[in-house]
Steps between C-alpha positions, in 0.01 A plus 500: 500500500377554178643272126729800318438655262680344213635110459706483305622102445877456371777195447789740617584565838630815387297791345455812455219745518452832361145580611407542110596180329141448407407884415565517087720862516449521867909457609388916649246349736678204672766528751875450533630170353549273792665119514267293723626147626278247601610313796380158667164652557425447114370849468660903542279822486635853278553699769342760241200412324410194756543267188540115635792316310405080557697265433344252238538140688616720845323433858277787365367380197122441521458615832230764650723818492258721715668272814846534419700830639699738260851405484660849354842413573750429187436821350835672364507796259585403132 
C-alpha cells in the first residue's frame, strides 16, 4: 500500500470534499461535491481525488497511513 495522497485532519465526522477546496478559483478543476462520513475506523477516503478525511483524536490520528487500506465507502452525491 502506499500513504494517500492528501491528509487531511478534521474535528467533524462529517465533511465534505470538492476536490478544489485548496485551489484559489479552482471550483472548475475539482470534482462533484461529495458528503464523506467517517466511521469507527477514524479515517474515510474521496472516492474522487483519493483525499484522506482523519478524524482529529480518531483511531487514525498519528498513525502510519501507508498501512492502512482505503475505506471509500460513505460517499453520497451533494
Amino acid at each position: 500500500m502506499r500513504p494517500p495522497s492528501e491528509l487531511v485532519r478534521t474535528s467533524s465526522a462529517r465533511v465534505a470534499c470538492d476536490g478544489a477546496t485548496d485551489i484559489p478559483g479552482g471550483a472548475a478543476l475539482g470534482h462533484p461535491r461529495v458528503w464523506l462520513q467517517i466511521d469507527e475506523h477514524g479515517y474515510v477516503d474521496c472516492g474522487y481525488c483519493d483525499r484522506r478525511f482523519v478524524l482529529i483524536g480518531g483511531p487514525a490520528d498519528g498513525v502510519d497511513h501507508s498501512k492502512l487500506p482505503d475505506i471509500p465507502d460513505g460517499a453520497s452525491p451533494q
